[in-house]
One Martini backbone bead per residue (centre of mass of N, CA, C, O) as a GRO file, in nm:
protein
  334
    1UNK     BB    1   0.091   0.037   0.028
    2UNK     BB    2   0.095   0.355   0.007
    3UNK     BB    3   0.112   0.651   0.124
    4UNK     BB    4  -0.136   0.773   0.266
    5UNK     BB    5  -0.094   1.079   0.230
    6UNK     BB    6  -0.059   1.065  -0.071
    7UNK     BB    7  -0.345   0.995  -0.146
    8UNK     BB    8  -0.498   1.201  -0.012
    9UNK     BB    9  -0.390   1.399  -0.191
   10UNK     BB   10  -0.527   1.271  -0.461
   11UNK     BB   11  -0.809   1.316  -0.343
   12UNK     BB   12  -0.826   1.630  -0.310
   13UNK     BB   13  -0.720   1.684  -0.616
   14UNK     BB   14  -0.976   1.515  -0.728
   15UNK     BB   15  -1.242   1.552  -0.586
   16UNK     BB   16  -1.413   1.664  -0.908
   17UNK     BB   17  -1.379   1.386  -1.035
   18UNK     BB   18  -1.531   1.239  -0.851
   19UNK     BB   19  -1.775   1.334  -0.778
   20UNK     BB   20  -1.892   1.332  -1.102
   21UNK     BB   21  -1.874   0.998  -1.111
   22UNK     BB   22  -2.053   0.983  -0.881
   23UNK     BB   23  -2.326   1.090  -0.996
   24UNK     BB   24  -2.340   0.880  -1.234
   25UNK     BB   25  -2.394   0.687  -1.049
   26UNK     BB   26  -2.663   0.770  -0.912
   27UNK     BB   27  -2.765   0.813  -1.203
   28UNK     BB   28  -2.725   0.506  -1.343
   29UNK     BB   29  -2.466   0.484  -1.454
   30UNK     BB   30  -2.233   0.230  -1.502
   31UNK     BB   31  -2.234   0.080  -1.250
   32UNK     BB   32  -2.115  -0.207  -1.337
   33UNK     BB   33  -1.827  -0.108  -1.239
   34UNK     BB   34  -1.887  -0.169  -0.917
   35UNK     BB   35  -1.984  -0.465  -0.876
   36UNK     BB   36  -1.728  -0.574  -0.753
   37UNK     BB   37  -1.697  -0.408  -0.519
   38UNK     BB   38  -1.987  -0.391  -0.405
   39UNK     BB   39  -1.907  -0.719  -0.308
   40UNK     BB   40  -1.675  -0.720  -0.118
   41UNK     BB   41  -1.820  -0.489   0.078
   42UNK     BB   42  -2.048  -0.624   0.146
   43UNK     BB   43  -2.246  -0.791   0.299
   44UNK     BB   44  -2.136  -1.102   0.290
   45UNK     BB   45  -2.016  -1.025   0.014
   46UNK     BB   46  -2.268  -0.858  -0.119
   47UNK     BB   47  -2.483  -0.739  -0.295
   48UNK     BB   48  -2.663  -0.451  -0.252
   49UNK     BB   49  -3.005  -0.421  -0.219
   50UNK     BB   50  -2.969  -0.128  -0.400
   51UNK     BB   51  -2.870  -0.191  -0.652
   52UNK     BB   52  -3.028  -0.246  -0.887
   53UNK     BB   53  -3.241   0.042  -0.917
   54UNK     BB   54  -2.969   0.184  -0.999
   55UNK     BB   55  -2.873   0.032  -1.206
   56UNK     BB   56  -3.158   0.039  -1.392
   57UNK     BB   57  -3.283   0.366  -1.253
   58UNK     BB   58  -3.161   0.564  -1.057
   59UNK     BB   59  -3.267   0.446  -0.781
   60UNK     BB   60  -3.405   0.417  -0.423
   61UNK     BB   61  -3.538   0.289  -0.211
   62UNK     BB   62  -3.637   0.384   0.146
   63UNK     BB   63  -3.412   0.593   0.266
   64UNK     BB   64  -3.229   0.689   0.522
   65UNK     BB   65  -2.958   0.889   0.584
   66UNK     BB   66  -2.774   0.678   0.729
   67UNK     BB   67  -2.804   0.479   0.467
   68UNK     BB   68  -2.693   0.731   0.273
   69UNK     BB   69  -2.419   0.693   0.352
   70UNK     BB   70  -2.312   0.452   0.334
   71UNK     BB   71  -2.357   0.463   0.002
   72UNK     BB   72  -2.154   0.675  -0.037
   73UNK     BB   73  -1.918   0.507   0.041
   74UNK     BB   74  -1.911   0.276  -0.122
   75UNK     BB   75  -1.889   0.439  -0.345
   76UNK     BB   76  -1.646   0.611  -0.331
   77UNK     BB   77  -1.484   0.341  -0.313
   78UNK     BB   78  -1.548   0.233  -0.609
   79UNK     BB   79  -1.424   0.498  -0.757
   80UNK     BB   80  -1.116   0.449  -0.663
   81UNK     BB   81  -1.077   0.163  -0.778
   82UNK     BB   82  -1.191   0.258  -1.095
   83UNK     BB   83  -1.030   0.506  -1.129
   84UNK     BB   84  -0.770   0.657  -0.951
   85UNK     BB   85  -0.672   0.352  -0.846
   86UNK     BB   86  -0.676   0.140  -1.074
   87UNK     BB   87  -0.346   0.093  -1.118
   88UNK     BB   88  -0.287   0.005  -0.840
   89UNK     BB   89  -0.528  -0.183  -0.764
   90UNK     BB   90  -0.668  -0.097  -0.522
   91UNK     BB   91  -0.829  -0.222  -0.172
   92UNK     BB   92  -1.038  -0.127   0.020
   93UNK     BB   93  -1.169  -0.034   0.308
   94UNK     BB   94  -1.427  -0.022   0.581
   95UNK     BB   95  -1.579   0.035   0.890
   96UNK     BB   96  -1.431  -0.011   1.115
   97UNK     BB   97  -1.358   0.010   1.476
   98UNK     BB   98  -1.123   0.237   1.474
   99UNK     BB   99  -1.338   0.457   1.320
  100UNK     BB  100  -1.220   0.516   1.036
  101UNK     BB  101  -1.362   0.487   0.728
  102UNK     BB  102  -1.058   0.518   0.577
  103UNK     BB  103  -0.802   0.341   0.679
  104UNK     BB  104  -0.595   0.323   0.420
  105UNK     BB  105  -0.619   0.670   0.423
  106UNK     BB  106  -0.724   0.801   0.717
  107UNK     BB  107  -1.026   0.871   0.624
  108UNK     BB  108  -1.316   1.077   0.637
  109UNK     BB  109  -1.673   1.054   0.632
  110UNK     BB  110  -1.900   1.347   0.521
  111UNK     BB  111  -2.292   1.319   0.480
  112UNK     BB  112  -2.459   1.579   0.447
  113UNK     BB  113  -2.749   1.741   0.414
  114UNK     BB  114  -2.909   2.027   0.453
  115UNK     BB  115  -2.913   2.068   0.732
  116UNK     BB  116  -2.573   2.011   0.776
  117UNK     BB  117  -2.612   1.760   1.006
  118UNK     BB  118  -2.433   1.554   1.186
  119UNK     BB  119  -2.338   1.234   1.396
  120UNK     BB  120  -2.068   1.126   1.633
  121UNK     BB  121  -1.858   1.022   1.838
  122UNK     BB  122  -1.734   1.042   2.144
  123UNK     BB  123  -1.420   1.132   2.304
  124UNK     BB  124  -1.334   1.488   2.296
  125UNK     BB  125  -1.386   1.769   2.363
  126UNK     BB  126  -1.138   1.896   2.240
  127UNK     BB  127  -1.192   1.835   1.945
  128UNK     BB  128  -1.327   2.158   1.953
  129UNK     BB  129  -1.080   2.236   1.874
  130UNK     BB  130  -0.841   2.022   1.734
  131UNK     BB  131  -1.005   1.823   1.616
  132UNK     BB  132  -0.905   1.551   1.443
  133UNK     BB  133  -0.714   1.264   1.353
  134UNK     BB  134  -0.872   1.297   1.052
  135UNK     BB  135  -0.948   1.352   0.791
  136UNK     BB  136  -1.198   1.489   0.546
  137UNK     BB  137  -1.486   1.405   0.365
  138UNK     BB  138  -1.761   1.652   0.266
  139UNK     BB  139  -2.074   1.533   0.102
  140UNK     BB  140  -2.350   1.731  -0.021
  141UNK     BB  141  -2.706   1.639  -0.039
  142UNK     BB  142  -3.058   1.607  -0.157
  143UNK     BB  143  -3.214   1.447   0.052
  144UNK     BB  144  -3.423   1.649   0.148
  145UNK     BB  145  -3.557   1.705  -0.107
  146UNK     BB  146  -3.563   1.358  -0.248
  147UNK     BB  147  -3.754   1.235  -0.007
  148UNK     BB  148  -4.007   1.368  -0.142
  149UNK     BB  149  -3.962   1.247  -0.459
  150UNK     BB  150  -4.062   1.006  -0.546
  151UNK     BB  151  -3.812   0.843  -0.649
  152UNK     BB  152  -3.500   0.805  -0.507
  153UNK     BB  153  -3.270   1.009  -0.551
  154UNK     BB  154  -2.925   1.129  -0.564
  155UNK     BB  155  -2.701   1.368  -0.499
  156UNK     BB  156  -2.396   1.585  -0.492
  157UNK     BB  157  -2.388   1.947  -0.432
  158UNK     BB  158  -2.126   1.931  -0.262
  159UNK     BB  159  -1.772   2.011  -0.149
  160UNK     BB  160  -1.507   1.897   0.097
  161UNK     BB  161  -1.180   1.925   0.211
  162UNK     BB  162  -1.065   1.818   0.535
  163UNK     BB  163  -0.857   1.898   0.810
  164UNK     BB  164  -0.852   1.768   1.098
  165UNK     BB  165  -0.842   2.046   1.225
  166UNK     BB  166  -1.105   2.162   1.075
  167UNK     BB  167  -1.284   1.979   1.281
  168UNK     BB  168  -1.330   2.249   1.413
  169UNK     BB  169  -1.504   2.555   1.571
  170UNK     BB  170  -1.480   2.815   1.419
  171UNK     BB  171  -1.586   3.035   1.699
  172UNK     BB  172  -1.361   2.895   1.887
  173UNK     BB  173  -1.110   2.920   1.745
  174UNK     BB  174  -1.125   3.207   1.719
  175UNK     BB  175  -1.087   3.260   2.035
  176UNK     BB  176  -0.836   3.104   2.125
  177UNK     BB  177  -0.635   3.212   1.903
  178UNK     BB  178  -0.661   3.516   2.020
  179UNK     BB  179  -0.558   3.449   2.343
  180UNK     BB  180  -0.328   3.238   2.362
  181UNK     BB  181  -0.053   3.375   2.392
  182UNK     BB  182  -0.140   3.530   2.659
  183UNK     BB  183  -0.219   3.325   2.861
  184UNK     BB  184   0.044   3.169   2.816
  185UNK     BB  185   0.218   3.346   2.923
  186UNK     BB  186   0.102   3.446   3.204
  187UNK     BB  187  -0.095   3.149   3.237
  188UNK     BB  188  -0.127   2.868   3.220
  189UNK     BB  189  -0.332   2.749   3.399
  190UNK     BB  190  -0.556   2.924   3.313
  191UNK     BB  191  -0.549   2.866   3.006
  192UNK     BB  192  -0.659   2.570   3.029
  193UNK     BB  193  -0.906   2.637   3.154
  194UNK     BB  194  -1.002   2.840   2.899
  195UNK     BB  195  -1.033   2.568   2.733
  196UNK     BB  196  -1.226   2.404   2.914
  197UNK     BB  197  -1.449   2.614   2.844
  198UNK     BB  198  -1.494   2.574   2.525
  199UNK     BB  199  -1.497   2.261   2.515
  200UNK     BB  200  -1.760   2.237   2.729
  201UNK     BB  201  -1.958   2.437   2.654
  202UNK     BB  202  -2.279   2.602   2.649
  203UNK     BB  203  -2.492   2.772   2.440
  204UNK     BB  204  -2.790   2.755   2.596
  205UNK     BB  205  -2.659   2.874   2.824
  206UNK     BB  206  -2.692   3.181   3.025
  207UNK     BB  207  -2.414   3.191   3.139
  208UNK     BB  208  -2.211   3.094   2.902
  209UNK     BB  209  -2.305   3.316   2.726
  210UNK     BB  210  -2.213   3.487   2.836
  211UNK     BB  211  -1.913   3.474   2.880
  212UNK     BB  212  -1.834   3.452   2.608
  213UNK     BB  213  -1.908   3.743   2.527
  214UNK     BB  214  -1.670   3.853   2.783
  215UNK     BB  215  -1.416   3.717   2.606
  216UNK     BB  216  -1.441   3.863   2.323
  217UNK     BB  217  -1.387   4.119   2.550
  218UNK     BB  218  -1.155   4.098   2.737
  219UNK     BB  219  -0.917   4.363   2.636
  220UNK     BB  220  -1.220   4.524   2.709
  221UNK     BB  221  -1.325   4.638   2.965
  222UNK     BB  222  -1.585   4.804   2.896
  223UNK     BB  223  -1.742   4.605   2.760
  224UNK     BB  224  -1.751   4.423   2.992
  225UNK     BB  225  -1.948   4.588   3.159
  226UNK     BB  226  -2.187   4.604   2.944
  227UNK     BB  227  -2.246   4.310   2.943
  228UNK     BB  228  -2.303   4.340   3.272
  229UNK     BB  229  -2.521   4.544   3.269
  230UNK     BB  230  -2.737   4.375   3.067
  231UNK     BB  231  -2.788   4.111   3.205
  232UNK     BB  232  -3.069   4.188   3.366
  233UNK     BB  233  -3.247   4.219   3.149
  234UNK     BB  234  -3.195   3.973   2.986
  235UNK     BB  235  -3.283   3.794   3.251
  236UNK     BB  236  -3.577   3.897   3.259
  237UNK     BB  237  -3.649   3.808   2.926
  238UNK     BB  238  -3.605   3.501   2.964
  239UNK     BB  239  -3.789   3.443   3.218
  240UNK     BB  240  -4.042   3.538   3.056
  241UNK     BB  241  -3.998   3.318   2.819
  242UNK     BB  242  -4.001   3.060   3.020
  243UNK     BB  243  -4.297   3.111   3.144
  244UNK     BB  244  -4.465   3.105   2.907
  245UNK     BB  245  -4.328   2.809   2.828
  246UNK     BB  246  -4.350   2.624   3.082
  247UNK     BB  247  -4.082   2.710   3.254
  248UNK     BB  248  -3.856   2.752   3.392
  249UNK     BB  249  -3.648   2.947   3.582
  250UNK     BB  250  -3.374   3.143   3.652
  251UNK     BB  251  -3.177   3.146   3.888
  252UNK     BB  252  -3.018   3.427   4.016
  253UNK     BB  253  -2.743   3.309   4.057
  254UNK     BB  254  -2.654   3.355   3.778
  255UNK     BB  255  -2.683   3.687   3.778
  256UNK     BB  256  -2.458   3.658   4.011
  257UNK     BB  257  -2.221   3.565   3.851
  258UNK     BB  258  -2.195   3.803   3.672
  259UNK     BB  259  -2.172   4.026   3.845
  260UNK     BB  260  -1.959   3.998   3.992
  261UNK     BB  261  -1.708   4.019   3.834
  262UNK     BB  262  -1.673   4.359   3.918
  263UNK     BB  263  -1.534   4.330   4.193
  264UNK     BB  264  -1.282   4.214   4.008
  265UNK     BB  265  -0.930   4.261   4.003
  266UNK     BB  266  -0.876   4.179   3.680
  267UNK     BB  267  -1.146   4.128   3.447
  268UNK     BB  268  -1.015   3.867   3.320
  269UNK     BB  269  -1.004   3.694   3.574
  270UNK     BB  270  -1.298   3.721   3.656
  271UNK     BB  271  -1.389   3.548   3.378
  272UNK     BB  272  -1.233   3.300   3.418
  273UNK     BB  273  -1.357   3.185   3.677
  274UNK     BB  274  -1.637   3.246   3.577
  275UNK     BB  275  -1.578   2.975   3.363
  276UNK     BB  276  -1.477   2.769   3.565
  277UNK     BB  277  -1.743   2.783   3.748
  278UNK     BB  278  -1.925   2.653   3.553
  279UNK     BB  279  -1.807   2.385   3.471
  280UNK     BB  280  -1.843   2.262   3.744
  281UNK     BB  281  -2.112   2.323   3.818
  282UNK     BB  282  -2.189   2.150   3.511
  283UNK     BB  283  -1.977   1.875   3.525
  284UNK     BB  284  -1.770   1.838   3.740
  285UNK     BB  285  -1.561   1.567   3.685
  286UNK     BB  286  -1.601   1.540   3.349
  287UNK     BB  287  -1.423   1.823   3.288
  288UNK     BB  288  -1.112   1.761   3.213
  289UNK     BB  289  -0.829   1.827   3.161
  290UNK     BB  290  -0.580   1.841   2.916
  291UNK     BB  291  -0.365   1.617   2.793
  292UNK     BB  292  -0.079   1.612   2.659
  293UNK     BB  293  -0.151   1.615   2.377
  294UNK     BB  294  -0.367   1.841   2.375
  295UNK     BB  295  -0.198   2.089   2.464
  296UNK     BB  296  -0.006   2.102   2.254
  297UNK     BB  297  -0.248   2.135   2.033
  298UNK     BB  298  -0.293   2.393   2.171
  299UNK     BB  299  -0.085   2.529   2.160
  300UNK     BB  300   0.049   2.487   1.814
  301UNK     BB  301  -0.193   2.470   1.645
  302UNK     BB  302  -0.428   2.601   1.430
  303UNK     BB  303  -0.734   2.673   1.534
  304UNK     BB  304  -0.877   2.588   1.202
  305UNK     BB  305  -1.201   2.604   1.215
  306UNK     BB  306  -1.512   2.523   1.010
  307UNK     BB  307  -1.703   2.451   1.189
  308UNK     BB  308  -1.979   2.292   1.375
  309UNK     BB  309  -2.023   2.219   1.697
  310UNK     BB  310  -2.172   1.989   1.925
  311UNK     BB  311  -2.283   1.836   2.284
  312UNK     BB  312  -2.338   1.528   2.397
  313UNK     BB  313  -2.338   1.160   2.341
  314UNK     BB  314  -2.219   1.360   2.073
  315UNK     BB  315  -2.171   1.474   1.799
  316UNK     BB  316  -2.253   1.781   1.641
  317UNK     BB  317  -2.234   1.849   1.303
  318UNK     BB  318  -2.233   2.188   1.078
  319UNK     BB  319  -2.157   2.251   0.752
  320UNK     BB  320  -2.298   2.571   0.691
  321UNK     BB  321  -2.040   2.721   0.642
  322UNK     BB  322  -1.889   2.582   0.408
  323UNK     BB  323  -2.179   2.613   0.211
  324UNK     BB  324  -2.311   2.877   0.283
  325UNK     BB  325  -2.513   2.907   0.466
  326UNK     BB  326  -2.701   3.116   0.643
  327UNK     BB  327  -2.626   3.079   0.995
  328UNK     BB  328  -2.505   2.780   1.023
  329UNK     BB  329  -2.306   2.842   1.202
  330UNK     BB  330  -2.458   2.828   1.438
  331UNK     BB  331  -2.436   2.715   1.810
  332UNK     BB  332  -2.724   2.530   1.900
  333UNK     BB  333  -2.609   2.310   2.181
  334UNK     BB  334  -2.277   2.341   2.307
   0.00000   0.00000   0.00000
């Protein structure tokens, strides 16, 4: 086998030619020659399901989104075995246990339709600053539209390669890197916690997204003045609009952990202690500090996210900054 990373660059320099190939095929052109790669990667060693179909009529089944990344991943092995790496005769595996879907390239496959989002294994909070493991091609495809007009076709309308680095939230990451070389001069354990706070943030908590906030304007005193003074109203209007829908309030404590702040000086010490605090208080044991690979990794990395991130008990990954959505990049759940 190849040097892994020389493929990755022939798939990365090769994508519009690739993608190409791909919507032929998945338009029933010559799907045939995908035949024999097809049997060897389905399930049983078996032609997939959906072959025939495909073959025939250039339509799939009444299938989830989850099934249609899978065949998009089989498509895309197929492709790469019958075109681009023809001659090396290359036989590539998919989806083993290690996690990542083209182990023979170290390359991950992202299948997101218009919603612009998938859900992917949680591993580790920092991932949302320093990126993932392994590159990634996503693909772009218009199953949410084409889901509605039985029978089913599917196109990949937009594509892009990202560099494992580039697989993480676009948003923190452009404050990390802001701020990263003055904290981390200043004071090491503090930049740390700082990271910690960025890595498990909820921004739908109201306490998390004010803090967030007055990061953002860390080294201008007055401004951060400014967001603790507004924050007063905003949180009797969160308040009021939390009780209209008959939900709980946010107990005082919140909006006072906001205001004690400005009796600390300097205030960007209050700002970093006070975002420290919201972790422990929310996340208690779970929140761990970033072990040596990770620190290295938030010291020195390129901290270029390009997507959204947020967290439950997987990632969901948000791909609308990238493809171009509008609003689409908004971190609207962690």
């Amino acid at each position: 086998m190849p040097n892994k990373e020389h493929l990755r660059h022939l798939v990365r320099d090769n994508l519009s030619n690739i993608v190409d190939s791909m919507n032929r095929y998945l338009s029933g052109s010559n799907v045939s020659n995908l035949k024999a790669v097809l049997n060897r990667i389905g399930r049983g060693q078996q032609l997939p399901h959906w072959y025939d179909g495909l073959a025939n009529s250039g339509t799939f089944p009444n299938l989830d989104g989850k099934t249609i990344g899978s065949v998009l991943e089989m498509i895309l092995i197929a492709t790469l075995e019958v075109g681009l790496f023809q001659k090396e005769k290359l036989k590539f595996r998919i989806n083993p246990a290690r996690g990542v879907d083209l182990p023979d390239l170290d390359l991950g496959i992202k299948t997101p339709s218009e919603n612009f989002c998938t859900s992917e294994p949680f591993f580790s909070a920092y991932e949302r600053i320093i990126g993932s493991e392994h590159d990634c091609v996503a693909l772009l495809t218009d199953y949410q539209d084409a889901k509605k007009k039985p029978p089913l076709r599917v196109q990949i309308i937009k594509y892009r390669y990202l560099t494992k680095s580039q697989i993480a939230d676009f948003n923190i990451c452009a404050l990390a890197r802001r701020f990263r070389d003055g904290l981390i001069k200043e004071n090491e354990a503090r930049a740390k916690k700082f990271f910690r706070f960025l890595a498990f943030v909820n921004q739908s908590d109201w306490r998390a997204k004010r803090i967030i906030r007055m990061l953002q304007v860390m080294d201008k005193e007055d401004a951060i003045r400014n967001v603790i003074s507004e924050s007063r109203s905003h949180f009797q209007k969160t308040n009021q609009t939390r009780v209209k829908k008959q939900n709980e309030p946010l107990p005082e404590d919140e909006l006072k952990a906001i205001e004690d702040i400005r009796s600390v000086s300097p205030l960007h010490i209050a700002i970093l202690d006070a975002a420290d605090n919201w972790v422990i208080d929310t996340h208690k044991d779970f929140a761990r500090m970033p072990n040596d690979n990770e620190w290295s990794r938030l010291r020195s990395g390129p901290l270029d996210g390009q997507i959204g991130m947020s967290f439950a008990l997987q990632w969901r990954y948000n791909f609308g900054r990238i493809f171009n959505a509008n609003g689409a990049d908004e971190d609207e759940g962690g």
